[in-house]
C-alpha positions in Angstrom: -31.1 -148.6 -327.9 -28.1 -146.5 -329.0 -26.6 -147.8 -332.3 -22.8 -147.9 -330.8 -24.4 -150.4 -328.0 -23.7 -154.1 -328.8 -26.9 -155.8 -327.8 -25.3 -157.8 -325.7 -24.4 -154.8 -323.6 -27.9 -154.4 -322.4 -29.3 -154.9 -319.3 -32.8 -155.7 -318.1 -32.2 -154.0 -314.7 -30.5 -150.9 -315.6 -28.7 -148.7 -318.3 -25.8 -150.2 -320.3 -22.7 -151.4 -318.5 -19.3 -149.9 -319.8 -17.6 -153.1 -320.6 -14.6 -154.3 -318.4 -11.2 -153.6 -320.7 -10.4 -157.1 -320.9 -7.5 -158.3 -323.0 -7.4 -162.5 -323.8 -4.8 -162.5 -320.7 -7.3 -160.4 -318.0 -9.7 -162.4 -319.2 -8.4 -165.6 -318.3 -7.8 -164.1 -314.6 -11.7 -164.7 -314.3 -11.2 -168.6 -314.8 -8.3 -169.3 -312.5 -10.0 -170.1 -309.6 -11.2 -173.2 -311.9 -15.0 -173.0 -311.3 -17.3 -173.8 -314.3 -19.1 -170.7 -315.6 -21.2 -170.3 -318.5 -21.0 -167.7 -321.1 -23.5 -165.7 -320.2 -22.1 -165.9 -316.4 -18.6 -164.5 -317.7 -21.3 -161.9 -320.3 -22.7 -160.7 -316.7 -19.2 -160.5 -314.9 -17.3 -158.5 -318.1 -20.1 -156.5 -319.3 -18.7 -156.9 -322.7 -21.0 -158.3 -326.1 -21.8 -162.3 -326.3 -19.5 -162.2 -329.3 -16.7 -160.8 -327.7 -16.7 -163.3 -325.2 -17.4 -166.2 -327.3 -14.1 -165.1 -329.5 -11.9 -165.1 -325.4 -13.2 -168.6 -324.6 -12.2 -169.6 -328.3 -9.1 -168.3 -328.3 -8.5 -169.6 -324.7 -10.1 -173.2 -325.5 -7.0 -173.3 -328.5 -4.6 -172.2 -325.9 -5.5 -175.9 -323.4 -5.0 -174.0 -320.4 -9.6 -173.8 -320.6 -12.1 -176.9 -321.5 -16.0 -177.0 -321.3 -16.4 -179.0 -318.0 -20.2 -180.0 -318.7 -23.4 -178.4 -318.8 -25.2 -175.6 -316.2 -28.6 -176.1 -315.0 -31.6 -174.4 -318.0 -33.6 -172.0 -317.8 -35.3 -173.1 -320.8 -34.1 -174.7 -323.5 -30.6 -175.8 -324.2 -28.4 -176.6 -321.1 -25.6 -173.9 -321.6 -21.9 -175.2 -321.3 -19.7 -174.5 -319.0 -15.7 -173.7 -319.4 -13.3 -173.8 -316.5 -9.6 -173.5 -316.2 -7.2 -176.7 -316.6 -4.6 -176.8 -314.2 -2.8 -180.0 -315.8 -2.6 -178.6 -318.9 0.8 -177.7 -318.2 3.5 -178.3 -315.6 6.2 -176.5 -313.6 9.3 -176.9 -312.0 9.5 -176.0 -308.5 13.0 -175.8 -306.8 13.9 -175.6 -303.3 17.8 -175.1 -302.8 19.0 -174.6 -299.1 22.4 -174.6 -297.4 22.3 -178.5 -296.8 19.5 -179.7 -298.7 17.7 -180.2 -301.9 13.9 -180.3 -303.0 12.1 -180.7 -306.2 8.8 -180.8 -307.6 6.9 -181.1 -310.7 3.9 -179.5 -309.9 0.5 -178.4 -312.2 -0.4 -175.3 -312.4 -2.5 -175.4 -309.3 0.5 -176.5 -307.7 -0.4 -179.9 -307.0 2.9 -181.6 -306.7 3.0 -184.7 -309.2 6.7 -185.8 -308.7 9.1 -184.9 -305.5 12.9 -185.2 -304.9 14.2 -184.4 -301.1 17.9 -185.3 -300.9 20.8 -183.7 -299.1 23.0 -181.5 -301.3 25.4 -179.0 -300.1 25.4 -176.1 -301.7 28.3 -175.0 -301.4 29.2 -177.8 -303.9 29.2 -174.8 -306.4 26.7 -173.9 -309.1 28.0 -176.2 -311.9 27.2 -179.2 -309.7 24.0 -178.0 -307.9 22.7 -177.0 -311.4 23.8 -179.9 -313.5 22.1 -181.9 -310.3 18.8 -180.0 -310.9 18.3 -180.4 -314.5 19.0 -184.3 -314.1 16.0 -184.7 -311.2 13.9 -181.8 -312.6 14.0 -184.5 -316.2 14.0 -187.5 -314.1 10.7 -186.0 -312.5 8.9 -185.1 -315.6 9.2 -188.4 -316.7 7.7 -189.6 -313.2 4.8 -187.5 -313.1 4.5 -188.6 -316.7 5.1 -185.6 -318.5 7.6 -184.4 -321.1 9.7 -181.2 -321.9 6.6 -180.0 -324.0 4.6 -179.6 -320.9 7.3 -177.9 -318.8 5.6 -174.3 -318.8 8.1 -173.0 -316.2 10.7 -172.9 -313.6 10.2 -171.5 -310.0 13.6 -171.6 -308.2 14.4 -170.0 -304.5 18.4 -170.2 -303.3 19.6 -169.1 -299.7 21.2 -166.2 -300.3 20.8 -162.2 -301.3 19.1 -162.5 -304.8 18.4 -159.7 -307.4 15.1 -160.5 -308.3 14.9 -159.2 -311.9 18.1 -160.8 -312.6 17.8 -163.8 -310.8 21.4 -163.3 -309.5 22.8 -164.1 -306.2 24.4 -161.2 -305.0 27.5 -161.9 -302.5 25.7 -164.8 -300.7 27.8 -165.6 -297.5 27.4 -169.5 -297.5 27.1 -170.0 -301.4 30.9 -170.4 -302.5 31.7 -169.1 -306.1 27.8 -168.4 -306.6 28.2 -164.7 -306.4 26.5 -162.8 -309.4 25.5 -166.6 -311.5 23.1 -166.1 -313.9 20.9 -169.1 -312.5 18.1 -168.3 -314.7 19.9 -168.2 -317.6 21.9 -171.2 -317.4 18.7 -173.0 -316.3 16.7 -171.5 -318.7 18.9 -172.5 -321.5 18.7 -176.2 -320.5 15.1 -176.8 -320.0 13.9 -174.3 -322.4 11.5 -172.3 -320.6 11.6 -169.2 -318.4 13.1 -169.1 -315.0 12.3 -167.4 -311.9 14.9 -167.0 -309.0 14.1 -165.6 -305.6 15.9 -166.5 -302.0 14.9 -169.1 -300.3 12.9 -167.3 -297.6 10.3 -165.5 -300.1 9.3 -168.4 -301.9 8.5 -170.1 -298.1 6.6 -167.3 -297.5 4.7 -167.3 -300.6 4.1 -170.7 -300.2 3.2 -170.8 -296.5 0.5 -167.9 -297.7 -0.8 -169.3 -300.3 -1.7 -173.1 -298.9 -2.0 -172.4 -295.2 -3.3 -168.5 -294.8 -4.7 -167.6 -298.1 -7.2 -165.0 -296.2 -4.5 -163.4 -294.0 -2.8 -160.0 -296.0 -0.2 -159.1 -293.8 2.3 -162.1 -292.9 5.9 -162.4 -291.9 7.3 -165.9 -292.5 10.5 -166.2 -290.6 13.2 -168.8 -291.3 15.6 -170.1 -288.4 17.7 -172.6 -289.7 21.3 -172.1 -290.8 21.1 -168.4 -291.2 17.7 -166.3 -290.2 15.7 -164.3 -292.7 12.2 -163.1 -293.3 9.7 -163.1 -296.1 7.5 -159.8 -296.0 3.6 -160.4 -297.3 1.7 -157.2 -297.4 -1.4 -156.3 -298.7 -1.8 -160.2 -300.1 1.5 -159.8 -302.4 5.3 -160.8 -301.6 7.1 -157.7 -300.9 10.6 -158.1 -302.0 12.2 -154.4 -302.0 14.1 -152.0 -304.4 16.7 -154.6 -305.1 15.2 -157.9 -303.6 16.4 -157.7 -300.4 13.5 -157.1 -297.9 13.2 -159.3 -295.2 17.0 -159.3 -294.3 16.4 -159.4 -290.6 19.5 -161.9 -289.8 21.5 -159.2 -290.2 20.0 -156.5 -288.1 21.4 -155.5 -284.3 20.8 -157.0 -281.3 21.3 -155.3 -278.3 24.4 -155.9 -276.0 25.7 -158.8 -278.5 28.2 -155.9 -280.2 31.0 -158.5 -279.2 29.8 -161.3 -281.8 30.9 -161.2 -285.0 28.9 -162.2 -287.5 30.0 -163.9 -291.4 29.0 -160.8 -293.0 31.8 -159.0 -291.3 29.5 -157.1 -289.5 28.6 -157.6 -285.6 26.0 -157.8 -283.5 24.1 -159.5 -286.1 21.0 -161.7 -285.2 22.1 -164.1 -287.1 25.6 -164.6 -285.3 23.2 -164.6 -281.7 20.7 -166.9 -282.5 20.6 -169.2 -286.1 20.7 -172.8 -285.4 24.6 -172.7 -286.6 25.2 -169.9 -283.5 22.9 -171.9 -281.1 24.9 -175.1 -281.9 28.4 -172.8 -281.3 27.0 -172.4 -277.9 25.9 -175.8 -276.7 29.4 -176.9 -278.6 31.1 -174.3 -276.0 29.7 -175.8 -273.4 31.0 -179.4 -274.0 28.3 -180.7 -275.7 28.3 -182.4 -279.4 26.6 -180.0 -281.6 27.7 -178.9 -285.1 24.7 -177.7 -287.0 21.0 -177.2 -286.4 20.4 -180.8 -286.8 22.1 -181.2 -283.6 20.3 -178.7 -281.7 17.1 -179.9 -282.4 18.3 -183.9 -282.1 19.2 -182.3 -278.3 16.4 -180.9 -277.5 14.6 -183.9 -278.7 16.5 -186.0 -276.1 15.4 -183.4 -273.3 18.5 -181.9 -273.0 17.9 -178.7 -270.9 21.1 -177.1 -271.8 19.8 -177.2 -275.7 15.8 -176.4 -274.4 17.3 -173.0 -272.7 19.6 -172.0 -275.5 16.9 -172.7 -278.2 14.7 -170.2 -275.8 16.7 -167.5 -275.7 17.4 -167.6 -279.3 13.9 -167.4 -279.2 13.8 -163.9 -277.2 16.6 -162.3 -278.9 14.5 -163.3 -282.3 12.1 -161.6 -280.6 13.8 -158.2 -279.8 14.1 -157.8 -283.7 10.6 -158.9 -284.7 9.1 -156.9 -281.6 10.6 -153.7 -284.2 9.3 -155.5 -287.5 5.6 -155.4 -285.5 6.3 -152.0 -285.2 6.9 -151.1 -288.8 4.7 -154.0 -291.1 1.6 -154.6 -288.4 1.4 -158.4 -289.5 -1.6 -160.3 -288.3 0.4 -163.8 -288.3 4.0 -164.4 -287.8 4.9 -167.6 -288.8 8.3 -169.7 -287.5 9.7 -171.7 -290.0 13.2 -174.0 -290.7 14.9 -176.8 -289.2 14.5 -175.3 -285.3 10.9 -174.5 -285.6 10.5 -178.0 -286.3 9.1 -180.2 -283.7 10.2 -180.2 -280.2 12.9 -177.1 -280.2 10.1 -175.0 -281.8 8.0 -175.1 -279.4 10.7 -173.4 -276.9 11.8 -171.0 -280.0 8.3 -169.7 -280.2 7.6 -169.1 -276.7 10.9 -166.9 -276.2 9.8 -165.3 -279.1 6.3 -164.5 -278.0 7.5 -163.4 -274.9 9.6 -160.3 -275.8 7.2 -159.6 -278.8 3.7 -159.3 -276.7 5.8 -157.7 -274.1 8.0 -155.0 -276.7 4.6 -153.7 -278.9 1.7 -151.5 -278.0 -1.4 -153.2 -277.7 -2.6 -152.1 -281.1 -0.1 -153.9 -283.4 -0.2 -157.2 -281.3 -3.7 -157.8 -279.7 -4.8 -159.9 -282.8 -1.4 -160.9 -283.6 -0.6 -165.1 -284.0 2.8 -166.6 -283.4 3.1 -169.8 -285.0 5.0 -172.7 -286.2 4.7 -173.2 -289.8 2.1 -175.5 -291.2 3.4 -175.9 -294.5 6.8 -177.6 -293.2 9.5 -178.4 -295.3 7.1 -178.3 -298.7 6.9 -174.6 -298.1 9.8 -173.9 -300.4 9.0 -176.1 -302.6 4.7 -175.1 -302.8 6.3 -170.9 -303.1 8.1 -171.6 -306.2 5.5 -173.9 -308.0 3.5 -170.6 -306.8 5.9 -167.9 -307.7 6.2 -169.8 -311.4 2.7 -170.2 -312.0 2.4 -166.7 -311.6 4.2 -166.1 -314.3 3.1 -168.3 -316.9 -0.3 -167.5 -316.0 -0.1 -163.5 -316.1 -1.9 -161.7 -318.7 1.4 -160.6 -320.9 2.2 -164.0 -320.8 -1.5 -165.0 -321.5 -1.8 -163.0 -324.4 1.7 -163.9 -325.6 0.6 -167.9 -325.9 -3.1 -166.7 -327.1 -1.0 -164.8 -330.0 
């Protein structure tokens, strides 16, 4: 055996293995899908020496986030022990801000929600309020899921509005008032004492939506029709976000013959202006009827309203006539509906005038295997993509290595 060969590096069935280069962090990457594995299992997987190893589980093991769960089967002699991942070591903060609404959750590091809060909260109430209102539930939860500030490991936060993503700065959001360029994380951050990530509202939905309800789909488009309309873009299993954060804007992009509307951006023609729940309420308000909000349209078509059914519907196709492009261009294998009107009742007829101009706009190839469906995550979606989008962060190697240090 060559001298600069750590024995452990040997193989019965072949010539050395060039060891994995696996800092304390990577190495970690190998545990988080929490299932027990011995030393020698983890020897096998890295190809590095039984002493390099031993010192990662050590070091890991001192950290909390890793435990010996019991013993594996022999082979003779000693049962070995096995070491898995802990995901209650440490807690997060998940925070689900929308136009009208609300949601919290303290959340372990699986993202198994331990305390919620869903209440009504305007957001255009202004940061100071909506923030100061957020650090009072996000304490009043750790207390309830029996936790303290200690545990806190991190914040996930999504807001509806344009966000710089590596600033965590709303950037002229239409319907946040006196929100433009807040430093969200910072003030956050400064409170609670941890780090603090900040996305829009309709990325963290779709991360969340991917992660508990389509975890073996790659390509996904999560769209949002509620108040205003946007897209979160998943692509090769990852959140795409863009240069500057804002992928995914599709509420803003033209629909044909509806140059005539004018949207809040100051644009027109927007698909938003044509076909949120806000513009579909305008509508059925038009025609006489009491509707102020997306609430109302749904509460409409709940009471079989056919005036509300028909309007929801074309919404639907005009949604349709800008995701029949997005097909085009990304070649998702799901499309999910999400927000208020994809909830029950009106999203039934919002899907189906969406599938209609989509199968009928795309070639064959980018839509034979393509699903159009409500969401099955609901209204925890928000709340399940920022526990996810945080937990990525406190669990990624720099940061591994930064605690393990």
């Amino acid at each position: 055996m060559p001298a600069d060969v750590p024995p452990g590096d040997v193989r019965p069935d072949g010539p050395p293995r060039t060891p994995l280069p696996l800092g304390t962090g990577e190495f970690f990457q190998l545990l988080r899908d929490a299932r027990p594995r011995t030393r020698a299992e983890l020897i096998a997987v890295t190809g590095q020496a039984r002493s390099t190893v031993a010192t990662r589980i050590d070091t890991l093991l001192d950290t909390g986030l890793v435990a010996p769960t019991g013993t594996a089967g022999s082979t003779g002699g000693r049962r070995p022990t096995t070491f898995a991942f802990r995901p209650g070591a440490r807690v997060v903060l998940a925070v689900d801000l929308g136009a009208s609404h609300a949601r919290l959750a303290v959340t372990d590091l699986a993202s198994t929600v331990l305390a919620a809060s869903d209440r009504p909260l305007s957001i255009a109430a202004g940061p100071e309020v909506v923030l100061s209102w957020v650090v009072r539930t996000g304490r009043e939860l750790l207390a309830a899921a029996g936790r303290d500030s200690g545990d806190l490991a991190g914040i996930g936060v999504g807001l509806p509005g344009p966000v710089e993503h590596s600033t965590g700065r709303p950037i002229n959001p239409p319907i946040m008032p006196g929100w433009d360029d807040v430093d969200v994380a910072g003030i956050l951050g400064a409170e609670l004492g941890v780090d603090v990530l900040v996305d829009n509202d309709v990325n963290i939905m779709a991360l969340g939506e991917h992660r508990t309800a389509w975890p073996r789909v790659s390509d996904l488009l999560l769209v949002k029709v509620s108040t205003g309309i946007g897209a979160g873009i998943i692509a090769d299993g990852a959140l795409r976000r863009g240069a500057q954060g804002a992928a995914g804007d599709v509420g803003h992009m033209f629909v044909p013959g509806a140059d005539h509307v004018t949207c809040r951006c100051g644009n027109t023609g927007c698909l938003e202006a044509v076909a949120s729940g806000q513009a579909v309420a305008a509508a059925l308000s038009a025609q006489g009827l009491e509707a102020a909000d997306s609430a109302d349209v749904v509460a409409l078509v709940r009471s079989r309203g056919r005036a509300a059914s028909q309007a929801v519907r074309q919404a639907g196709r005009d949604i349709g006539s800008v995701l029949a492009a997005c097909v085009s261009m990304l070649n998702p294998s799901v499309i999910v509906i999400g927000g208020l009107v994809a909830g029950a009742d009106a999203g039934d007829h919002l899907v189906a005038g969406i599938r209609e101009v989509v199968y009928r706009r795309t070639l064959p190839l980018a839509s034979q295997h393509l699903r159009i469906v409500t969401s099955r995550a609901g209204d925890r979606a928000g709340v399940l993509g920022a526990s996810a989008m945080a937990v990525d962060h406190v669990l990624s190697p720099a940061a591994i290595d930064a605690l393990a240090a």
